[in-house]
C-alpha positions in Angstrom: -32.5 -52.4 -197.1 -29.5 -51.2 -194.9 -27.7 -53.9 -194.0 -25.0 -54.8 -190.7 -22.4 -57.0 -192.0 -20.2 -58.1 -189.1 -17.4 -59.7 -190.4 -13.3 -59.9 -189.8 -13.0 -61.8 -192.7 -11.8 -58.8 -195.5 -12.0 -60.9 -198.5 -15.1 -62.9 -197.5 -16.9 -59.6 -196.6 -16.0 -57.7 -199.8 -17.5 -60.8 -201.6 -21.0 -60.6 -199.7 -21.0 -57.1 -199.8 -20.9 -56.9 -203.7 -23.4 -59.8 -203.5 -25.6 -57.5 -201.4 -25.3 -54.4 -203.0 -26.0 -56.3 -206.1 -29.5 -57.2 -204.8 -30.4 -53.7 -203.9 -29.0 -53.2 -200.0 -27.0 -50.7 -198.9 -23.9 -52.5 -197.2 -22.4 -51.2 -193.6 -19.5 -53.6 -192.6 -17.8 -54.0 -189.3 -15.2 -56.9 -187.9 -15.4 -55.4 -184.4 -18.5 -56.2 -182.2 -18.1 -52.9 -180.1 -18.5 -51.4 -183.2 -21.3 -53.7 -184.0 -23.4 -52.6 -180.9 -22.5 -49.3 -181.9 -24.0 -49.5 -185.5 -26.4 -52.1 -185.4 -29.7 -49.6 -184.8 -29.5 -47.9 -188.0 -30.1 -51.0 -189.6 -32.9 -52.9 -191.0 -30.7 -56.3 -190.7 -27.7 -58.0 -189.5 -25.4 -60.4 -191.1 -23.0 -62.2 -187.7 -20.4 -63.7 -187.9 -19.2 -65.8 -184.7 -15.5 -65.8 -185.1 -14.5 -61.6 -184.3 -11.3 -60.4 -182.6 -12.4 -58.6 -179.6 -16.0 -60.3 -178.7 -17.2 -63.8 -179.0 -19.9 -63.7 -181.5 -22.4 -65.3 -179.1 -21.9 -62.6 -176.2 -22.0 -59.9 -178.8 -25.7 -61.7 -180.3 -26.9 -61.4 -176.6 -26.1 -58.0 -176.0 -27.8 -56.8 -179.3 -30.7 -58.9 -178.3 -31.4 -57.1 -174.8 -32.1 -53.6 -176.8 -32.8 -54.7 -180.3 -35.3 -56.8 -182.4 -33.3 -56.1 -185.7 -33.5 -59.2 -188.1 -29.9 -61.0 -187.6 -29.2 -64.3 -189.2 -25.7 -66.1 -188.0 -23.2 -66.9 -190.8 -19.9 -68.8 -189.4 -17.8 -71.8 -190.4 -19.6 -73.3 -186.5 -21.0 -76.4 -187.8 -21.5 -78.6 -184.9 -25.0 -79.0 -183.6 -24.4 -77.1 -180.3 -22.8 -74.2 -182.1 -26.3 -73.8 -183.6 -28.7 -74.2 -180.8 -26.9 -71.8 -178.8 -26.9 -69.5 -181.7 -30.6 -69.8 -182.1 -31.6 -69.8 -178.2 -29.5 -66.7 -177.9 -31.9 -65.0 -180.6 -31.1 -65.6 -184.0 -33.8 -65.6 -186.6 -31.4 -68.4 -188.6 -28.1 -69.9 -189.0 -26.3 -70.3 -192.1 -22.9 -72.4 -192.3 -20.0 -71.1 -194.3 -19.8 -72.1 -197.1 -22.8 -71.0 -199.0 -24.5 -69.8 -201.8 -25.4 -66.7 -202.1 -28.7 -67.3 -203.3 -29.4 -69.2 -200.4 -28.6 -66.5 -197.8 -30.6 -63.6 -199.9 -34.1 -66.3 -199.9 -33.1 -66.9 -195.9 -32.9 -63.2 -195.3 -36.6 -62.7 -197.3 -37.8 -65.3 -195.0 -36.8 -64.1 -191.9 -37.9 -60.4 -193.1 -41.8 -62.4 -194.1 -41.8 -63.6 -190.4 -42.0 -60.1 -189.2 -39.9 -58.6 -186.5 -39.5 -60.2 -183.1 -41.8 -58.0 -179.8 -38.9 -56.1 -178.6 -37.3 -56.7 -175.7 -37.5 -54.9 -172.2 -34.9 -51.6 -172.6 -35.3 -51.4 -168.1 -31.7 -51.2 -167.2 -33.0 -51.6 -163.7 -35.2 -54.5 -162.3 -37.2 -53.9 -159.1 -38.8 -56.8 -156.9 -40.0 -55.2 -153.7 -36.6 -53.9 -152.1 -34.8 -55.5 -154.4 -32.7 -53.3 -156.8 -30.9 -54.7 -159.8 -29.0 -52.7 -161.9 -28.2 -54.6 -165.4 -25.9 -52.2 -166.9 -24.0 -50.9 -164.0 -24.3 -54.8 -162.6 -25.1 -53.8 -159.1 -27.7 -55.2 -156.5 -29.2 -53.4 -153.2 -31.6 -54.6 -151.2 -33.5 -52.3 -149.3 -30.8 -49.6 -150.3 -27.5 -51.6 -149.1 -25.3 -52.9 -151.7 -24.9 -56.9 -152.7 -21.7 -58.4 -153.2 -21.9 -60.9 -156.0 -19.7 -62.8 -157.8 -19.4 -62.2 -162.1 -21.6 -65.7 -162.7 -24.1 -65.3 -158.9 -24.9 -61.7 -161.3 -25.1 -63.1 -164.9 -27.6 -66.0 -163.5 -29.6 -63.0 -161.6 -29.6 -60.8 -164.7 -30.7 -63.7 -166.9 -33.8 -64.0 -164.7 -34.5 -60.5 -164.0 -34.7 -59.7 -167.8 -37.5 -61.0 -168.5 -39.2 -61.2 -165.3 -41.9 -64.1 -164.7 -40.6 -66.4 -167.7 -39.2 -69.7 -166.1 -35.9 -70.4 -167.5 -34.8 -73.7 -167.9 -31.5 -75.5 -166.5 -29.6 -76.1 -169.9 -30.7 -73.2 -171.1 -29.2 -71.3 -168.1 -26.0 -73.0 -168.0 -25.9 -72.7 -171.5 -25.8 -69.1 -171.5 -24.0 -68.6 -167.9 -21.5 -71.1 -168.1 -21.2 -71.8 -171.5 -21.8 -75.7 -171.0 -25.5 -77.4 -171.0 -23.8 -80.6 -169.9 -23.0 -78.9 -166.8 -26.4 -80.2 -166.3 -25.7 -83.4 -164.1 -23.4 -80.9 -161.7 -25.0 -78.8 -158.6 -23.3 -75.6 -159.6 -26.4 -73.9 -160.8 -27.9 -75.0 -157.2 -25.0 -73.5 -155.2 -25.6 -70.1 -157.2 -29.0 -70.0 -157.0 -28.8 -70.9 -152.7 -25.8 -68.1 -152.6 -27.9 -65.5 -154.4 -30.8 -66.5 -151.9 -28.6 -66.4 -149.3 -26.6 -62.8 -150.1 -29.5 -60.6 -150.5 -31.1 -62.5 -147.2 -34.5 -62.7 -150.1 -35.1 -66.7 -150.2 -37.8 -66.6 -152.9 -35.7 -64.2 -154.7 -34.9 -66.9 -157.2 -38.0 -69.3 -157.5 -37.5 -72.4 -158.7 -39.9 -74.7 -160.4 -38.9 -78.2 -159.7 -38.7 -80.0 -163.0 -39.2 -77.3 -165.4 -36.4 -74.2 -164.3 -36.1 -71.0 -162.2 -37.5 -67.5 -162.5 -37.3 -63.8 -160.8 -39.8 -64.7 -157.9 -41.0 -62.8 -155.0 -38.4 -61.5 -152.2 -40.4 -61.5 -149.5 
Protein backbone atom coordinates (compact mmCIF):
# COMPACT_ATOMS: atom_id res chain seq x y z
CA UNK A 1 0.00 0.00 0.00
CA UNK A 2 1.27 3.62 -0.90
CA UNK A 3 1.56 5.39 2.04
CA UNK A 4 1.45 9.60 2.99
CA UNK A 5 3.80 10.11 5.71
CA UNK A 6 3.54 13.70 6.92
CA UNK A 7 6.07 14.33 9.12
CA UNK A 8 8.85 17.37 9.96
CA UNK A 9 10.48 15.20 12.15
CA UNK A 10 13.66 13.81 9.80
CA UNK A 11 14.90 11.18 12.06
CA UNK A 12 11.51 10.07 13.37
CA UNK A 13 10.23 9.73 9.74
CA UNK A 14 13.28 7.82 8.41
CA UNK A 15 12.54 5.39 11.36
CA UNK A 16 8.71 4.78 10.33
CA UNK A 17 9.54 4.81 6.96
CA UNK A 18 12.00 1.73 7.15
CA UNK A 19 9.33 0.34 9.57
CA UNK A 20 6.86 0.72 6.66
CA UNK A 21 8.69 -0.34 3.91
CA UNK A 22 9.62 -3.26 5.96
CA UNK A 23 5.98 -4.34 6.08
CA UNK A 24 5.49 -4.09 2.35
CA UNK A 25 4.28 -0.19 1.75
CA UNK A 26 5.73 1.98 -0.53
CA UNK A 27 6.67 5.21 1.64
CA UNK A 28 5.91 9.00 0.23
CA UNK A 29 7.10 11.47 3.02
CA UNK A 30 6.26 15.10 3.36
CA UNK A 31 6.89 17.79 6.46
CA UNK A 32 4.89 20.45 4.62
CA UNK A 33 1.01 20.29 4.57
CA UNK A 34 0.79 22.22 1.23
CA UNK A 35 2.59 19.57 0.02
CA UNK A 36 0.54 17.18 1.83
CA UNK A 37 -2.75 18.35 0.08
CA UNK A 38 -0.79 18.17 -2.94
CA UNK A 39 0.16 14.46 -2.59
CA UNK A 40 -2.27 13.05 -0.48
CA UNK A 41 -4.71 11.54 -3.53
CA UNK A 42 -2.26 9.15 -4.82
CA UNK A 43 -2.36 7.42 -1.77
CA UNK A 44 -4.11 4.60 -0.28
CA UNK A 45 -3.26 6.09 3.46
CA UNK A 46 -1.99 8.81 5.52
CA UNK A 47 0.22 8.94 8.42
CA UNK A 48 -0.37 12.97 10.21
CA UNK A 49 1.52 14.40 12.18
CA UNK A 50 -0.01 17.63 14.09
CA UNK A 51 3.10 19.57 14.83
CA UNK A 52 4.26 20.91 10.77
CA UNK A 53 5.96 24.21 9.98
CA UNK A 54 3.69 25.99 7.78
CA UNK A 55 0.03 24.46 8.71
CA UNK A 56 -1.52 23.39 11.93
CA UNK A 57 -2.05 19.75 11.60
CA UNK A 58 -5.74 20.05 12.50
CA UNK A 59 -6.50 22.74 9.55
CA UNK A 60 -4.52 20.70 7.21
CA UNK A 61 -6.80 17.18 8.50
CA UNK A 62 -9.90 19.47 7.59
CA UNK A 63 -8.96 20.49 4.32
CA UNK A 64 -8.04 16.87 3.23
CA UNK A 65 -11.29 15.83 4.67
CA UNK A 66 -13.57 18.19 2.37
CA UNK A 67 -12.12 16.29 -0.99
CA UNK A 68 -10.83 13.08 0.35
CA UNK A 69 -11.91 9.86 2.18
CA UNK A 70 -8.27 8.44 2.24
CA UNK A 71 -7.58 6.30 5.55
CA UNK A 72 -5.43 8.89 7.89
CA UNK A 73 -4.63 7.97 11.40
CA UNK A 74 -3.07 11.04 13.60
CA UNK A 75 0.35 10.35 15.15
CA UNK A 76 1.66 13.41 17.43
CA UNK A 77 3.29 13.84 20.88
CA UNK A 78 -0.72 15.77 21.63
CA UNK A 79 -1.74 13.83 24.48
CA UNK A 80 -4.27 15.81 26.27
CA UNK A 81 -7.85 14.68 25.84
CA UNK A 82 -8.94 17.66 23.81
CA UNK A 83 -6.12 17.29 21.43
CA UNK A 84 -7.80 13.94 20.61
CA UNK A 85 -11.41 14.68 20.24
CA UNK A 86 -10.75 17.47 18.02
CA UNK A 87 -8.51 15.24 16.07
CA UNK A 88 -11.13 12.58 15.70
CA UNK A 89 -14.29 15.13 15.17
CA UNK A 90 -12.19 16.69 12.40
CA UNK A 91 -12.09 13.11 10.59
CA UNK A 92 -9.57 10.93 11.78
CA UNK A 93 -10.06 7.20 11.50
CA UNK A 94 -7.58 7.01 14.87
CA UNK A 95 -5.14 8.68 16.98
CA UNK A 96 -1.89 7.33 18.11
CA UNK A 97 0.40 9.24 20.79
CA UNK A 98 4.12 9.43 20.19
CA UNK A 99 5.76 7.30 21.54
CA UNK A 100 4.79 4.02 20.14
CA UNK A 101 5.46 0.77 18.96
CA UNK A 102 5.59 0.04 15.76
CA UNK A 103 3.59 -2.98 15.96
CA UNK A 104 0.92 -1.04 17.37
CA UNK A 105 0.57 1.49 14.54
CA UNK A 106 0.80 -1.33 11.60
CA UNK A 107 -2.37 -3.51 13.59
CA UNK A 108 -4.18 0.19 13.91
CA UNK A 109 -3.63 0.89 10.27
CA UNK A 110 -5.22 -2.91 9.38
CA UNK A 111 -7.99 -1.84 11.50
CA UNK A 112 -8.87 1.24 10.14
CA UNK A 113 -8.24 -0.30 6.41
CA UNK A 114 -11.05 -3.53 7.81
CA UNK A 115 -13.54 -0.69 8.56
CA UNK A 116 -13.69 0.26 4.98
CA UNK A 117 -13.36 3.75 3.59
CA UNK A 118 -15.49 6.60 4.88
CA UNK A 119 -18.76 7.87 2.00
CA UNK A 120 -16.85 10.60 0.45
CA UNK A 121 -17.49 13.86 1.04
CA UNK A 122 -19.36 16.56 -1.11
CA UNK A 123 -16.43 17.90 -3.89
CA UNK A 124 -19.40 21.23 -4.58
CA UNK A 125 -17.18 24.10 -4.24
CA UNK A 126 -20.37 26.15 -4.49
CA UNK A 127 -23.43 25.81 -2.19
CA UNK A 128 -26.79 27.16 -3.50
CA UNK A 129 -29.96 27.83 -1.14
CA UNK A 130 -32.47 29.66 -3.29
CA UNK A 131 -30.57 33.00 -4.11
CA UNK A 132 -28.12 32.30 -2.01
CA UNK A 133 -24.58 31.72 -3.56
CA UNK A 134 -21.71 30.41 -1.48
CA UNK A 135 -18.55 29.95 -2.94
CA UNK A 136 -16.25 27.60 -0.52
CA UNK A 137 -13.09 27.94 -2.32
CA UNK A 138 -13.08 31.43 -3.55
CA UNK A 139 -14.97 32.25 0.11
CA UNK A 140 -17.46 34.56 -1.42
CA UNK A 141 -21.31 34.96 -0.80
CA UNK A 142 -24.08 36.72 -3.16
CA UNK A 143 -27.43 36.79 -2.62
CA UNK A 144 -29.54 37.13 -5.50
CA UNK A 145 -26.32 38.14 -7.55
CA UNK A 146 -24.90 41.08 -5.07
CA UNK A 147 -21.91 40.30 -3.17
CA UNK A 148 -21.84 39.62 0.93
CA UNK A 149 -19.40 41.14 3.04
CA UNK A 150 -18.35 38.76 5.74
CA UNK A 151 -15.93 38.69 8.15
CA UNK A 152 -13.09 35.47 8.14
CA UNK A 153 -15.07 33.52 11.22
CA UNK A 154 -19.18 35.00 9.94
CA UNK A 155 -17.65 32.74 6.51
CA UNK A 156 -15.94 29.76 8.27
CA UNK A 157 -19.30 29.23 10.48
CA UNK A 158 -21.32 29.61 7.07
CA UNK A 159 -19.04 27.22 5.23
CA UNK A 160 -19.09 24.70 8.11
CA UNK A 161 -22.93 24.50 7.58
CA UNK A 162 -23.12 24.73 4.00
CA UNK A 163 -20.82 21.64 3.56
CA UNK A 164 -22.91 19.36 4.45
CA UNK A 165 -26.15 20.80 4.00
CA UNK A 166 -29.15 19.58 6.25
CA UNK A 167 -26.86 17.95 9.02
CA UNK A 168 -27.44 20.01 12.37
CA UNK A 169 -24.22 20.89 13.77
CA UNK A 170 -23.73 21.16 17.30
CA UNK A 171 -22.42 24.25 19.44
CA UNK A 172 -19.06 22.72 20.77
CA UNK A 173 -18.55 21.18 17.89
CA UNK A 174 -18.88 24.49 15.96
CA UNK A 175 -16.83 26.48 18.16
CA UNK A 176 -14.55 23.82 18.27
CA UNK A 177 -13.73 23.97 14.74
CA UNK A 178 -14.38 27.96 14.17
CA UNK A 179 -12.90 29.20 17.06
CA UNK A 180 -10.74 26.73 18.19
CA UNK A 181 -12.32 26.63 21.86
CA UNK A 182 -15.49 24.36 22.91
CA UNK A 183 -15.51 26.17 26.20
CA UNK A 184 -16.44 29.16 24.34
CA UNK A 185 -19.60 27.44 24.89
CA UNK A 186 -21.08 29.55 27.97
CA UNK A 187 -20.20 32.87 25.64
CA UNK A 188 -22.89 34.39 23.00
CA UNK A 189 -20.28 34.72 20.23
CA UNK A 190 -21.67 31.93 18.16
CA UNK A 191 -25.14 33.84 18.58
CA UNK A 192 -23.84 37.16 17.41
CA UNK A 193 -22.33 35.35 14.18
CA UNK A 194 -25.12 33.45 13.49
CA UNK A 195 -27.74 36.90 13.93
CA UNK A 196 -24.88 38.88 11.73
CA UNK A 197 -24.86 36.29 9.01
CA UNK A 198 -28.82 36.49 9.23
CA UNK A 199 -28.72 39.83 9.22
CA UNK A 200 -25.91 40.56 6.11
CA UNK A 201 -27.42 38.49 3.53
CA UNK A 202 -31.08 40.04 4.74
CA UNK A 203 -31.98 35.65 4.61
CA UNK A 204 -33.29 35.16 8.46
CA UNK A 205 -33.63 31.36 8.18
CA UNK A 206 -30.45 31.28 6.34
CA UNK A 207 -28.86 29.72 9.42
CA UNK A 208 -31.61 27.53 11.26
CA UNK A 209 -31.13 26.76 14.54
CA UNK A 210 -32.42 23.97 16.57
CA UNK A 211 -32.81 25.00 20.02
CA UNK A 212 -31.02 22.52 22.19
CA UNK A 213 -29.40 20.38 19.69
CA UNK A 214 -27.31 23.00 17.09
CA UNK A 215 -27.61 24.96 13.76
CA UNK A 216 -27.86 23.91 10.16
CA UNK A 217 -27.94 25.49 6.37
CA UNK A 218 -31.81 26.26 6.52
CA UNK A 219 -34.07 27.78 4.05
CA UNK A 220 -33.51 31.64 3.01
CA UNK A 221 -36.67 32.60 2.38
Amino acid sequence: MRVLLVEDDDRLASALGTALARHGHEVVRTGLAVEALRLAGGVGFVLLDLGLPDMDGLDLLRRLRRVSAVPLIVVTARTEERAVLRGLRSGADDYLVKPFRTVELMARMEAVVRRGTRPRPRRDDVVSVGDVRIDLEARQVTVAGEAVTLTRREFDLLAMLAREPGVVRGREEILDEVWGDPLLSASRSLDVHVANLRAKTGRPGLVETLRGTGYRLGSPA
